[in-house]
C-alpha positions in Angstrom: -14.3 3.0 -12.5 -17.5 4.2 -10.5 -18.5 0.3 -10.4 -15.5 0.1 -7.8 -16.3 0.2 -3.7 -13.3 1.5 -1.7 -13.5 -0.3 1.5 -11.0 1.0 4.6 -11.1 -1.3 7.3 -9.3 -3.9 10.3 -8.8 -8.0 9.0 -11.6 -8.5 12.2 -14.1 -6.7 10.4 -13.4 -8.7 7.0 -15.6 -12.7 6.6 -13.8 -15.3 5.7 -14.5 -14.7 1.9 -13.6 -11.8 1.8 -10.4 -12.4 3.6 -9.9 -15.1 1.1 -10.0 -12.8 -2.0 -7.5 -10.6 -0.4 -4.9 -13.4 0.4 -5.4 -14.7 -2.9 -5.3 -11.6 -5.0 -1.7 -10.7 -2.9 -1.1 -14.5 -3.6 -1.5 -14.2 -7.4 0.6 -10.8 -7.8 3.5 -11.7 -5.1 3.9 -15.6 -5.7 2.7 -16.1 -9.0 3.5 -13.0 -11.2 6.7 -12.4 -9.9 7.3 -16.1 -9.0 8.5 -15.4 -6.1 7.9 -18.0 -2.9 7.7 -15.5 0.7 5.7 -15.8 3.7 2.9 -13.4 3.0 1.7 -13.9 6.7 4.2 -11.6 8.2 2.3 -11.0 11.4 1.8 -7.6 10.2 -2.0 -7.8 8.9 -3.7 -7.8 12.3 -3.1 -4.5 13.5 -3.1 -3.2 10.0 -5.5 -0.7 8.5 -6.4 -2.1 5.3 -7.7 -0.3 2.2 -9.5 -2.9 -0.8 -11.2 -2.2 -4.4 -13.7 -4.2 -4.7 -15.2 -5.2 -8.4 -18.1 -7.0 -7.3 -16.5 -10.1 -5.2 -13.2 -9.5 -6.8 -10.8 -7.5 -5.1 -9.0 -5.0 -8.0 -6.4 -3.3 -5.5 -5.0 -3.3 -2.5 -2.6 -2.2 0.3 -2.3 -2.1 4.4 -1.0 0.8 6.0 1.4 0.1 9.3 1.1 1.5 12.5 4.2 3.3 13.4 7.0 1.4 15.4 5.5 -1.6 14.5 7.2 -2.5 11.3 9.4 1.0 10.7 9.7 3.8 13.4 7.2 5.7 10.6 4.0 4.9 9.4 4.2 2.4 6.5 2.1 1.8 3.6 3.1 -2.0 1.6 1.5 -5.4 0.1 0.7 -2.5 -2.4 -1.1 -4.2 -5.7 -3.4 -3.9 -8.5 -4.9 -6.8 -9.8 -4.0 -7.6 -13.6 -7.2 -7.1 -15.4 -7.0 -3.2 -13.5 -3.6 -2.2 -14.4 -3.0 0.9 -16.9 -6.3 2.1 -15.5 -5.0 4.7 -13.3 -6.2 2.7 -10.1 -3.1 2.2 -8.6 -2.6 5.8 -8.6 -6.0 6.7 -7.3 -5.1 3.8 -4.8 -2.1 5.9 -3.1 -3.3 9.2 -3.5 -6.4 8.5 -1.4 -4.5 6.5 0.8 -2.0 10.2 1.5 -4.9 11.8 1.7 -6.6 10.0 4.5 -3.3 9.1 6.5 -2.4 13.5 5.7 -5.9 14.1 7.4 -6.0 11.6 10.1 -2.3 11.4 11.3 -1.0 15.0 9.9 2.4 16.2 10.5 3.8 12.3 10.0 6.0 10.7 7.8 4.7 7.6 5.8 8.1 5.1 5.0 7.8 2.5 2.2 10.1 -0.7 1.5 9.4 0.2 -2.8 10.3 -2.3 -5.7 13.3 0.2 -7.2 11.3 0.0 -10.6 8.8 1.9 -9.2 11.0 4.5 -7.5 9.5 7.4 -10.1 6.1 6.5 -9.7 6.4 6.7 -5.9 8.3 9.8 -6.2 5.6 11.4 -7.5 4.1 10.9 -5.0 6.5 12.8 -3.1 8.4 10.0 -1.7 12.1 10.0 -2.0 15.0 7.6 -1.9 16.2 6.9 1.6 18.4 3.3 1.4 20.3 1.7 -0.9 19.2 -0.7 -3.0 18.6 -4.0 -1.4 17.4 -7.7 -2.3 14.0 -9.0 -0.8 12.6 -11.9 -2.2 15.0 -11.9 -5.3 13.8 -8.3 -6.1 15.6 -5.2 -5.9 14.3 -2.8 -3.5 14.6 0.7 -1.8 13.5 2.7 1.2 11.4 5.4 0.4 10.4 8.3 3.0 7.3 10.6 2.5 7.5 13.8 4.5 4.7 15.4 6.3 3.5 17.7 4.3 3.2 21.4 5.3 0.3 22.7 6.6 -1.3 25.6 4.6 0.0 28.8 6.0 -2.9 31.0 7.5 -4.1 34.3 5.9 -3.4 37.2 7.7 
């Protein structure tokens, strides 16, 4: 995967075509794969932080991470994919564990929440997230709050 660019940045500093292959890659997982009609623009994107793969022009994963008190009272990672032709790669794992490492470096001693697909409840808990809701239905899909402690600072030698 060394072919891949990792790009962190706001929707402002993003041109229109690459805005385009962003809507349109959430469009194809969200709408299409899981047939599954929602308003994807949820007001949330502006303010977001928002991490892309890029393959060349095509954008192979994704996610925006939430301010908090804007969506939960925590930070918030979500819109969370990996395009089909990268799945089983491992990228979607690379995807959240650089994303915990950056938000454990630039925001440390805070929580990160997540509104999770309840399939993927074991691949988020190893992550270190754990279940914090019951299961409920969004968009016809079964889903579950998950909460990510901070994590605990390395203890200092003495």
């Amino acid at each position: 995967m060394s072919s891949l660019r990792w790009q962190w940045c706001t929707l402002h500093e993003l041109s229109a075509a690459e805005l385009y292959a962003v809507l349109a890659a959430r469009s194809a997982v969200f709408v299409v794969e899981q047939n599954c009609p929602y308003q994807d623009a949820d007001g949330y994107d502006l303010d977001a932080l928002h991490l892309i793969v890029w393959s060349g022009a095509e954008v192979a994963a994704y996610l925006r991470v939430i301010a908090p008190r804007a969506k939960y009272e925590e930070r918030s990672i979500g819109r969370i994919i990996t395009s089909q032709s990268f799945r089983g790669t491992g990228l979607g794992r690379e995807l959240i564990a650089r994303t915990l490492a950056r938000l454990d470096t630039g925001y440390p001693g805070e929580q990160v929440r997540i509104g999770a697909q309840a399939r993927l409840q074991a691949f988020y808990e190893s992550f270190g997230f754990r279940q914090v809701s019951a299961v409920y239905m969004e968009d016809a899909i079964p889903h579950i709050e998950m909460l990510r402690a901070a994590p605990t600072p390395p203890s200092a030698s003495t």
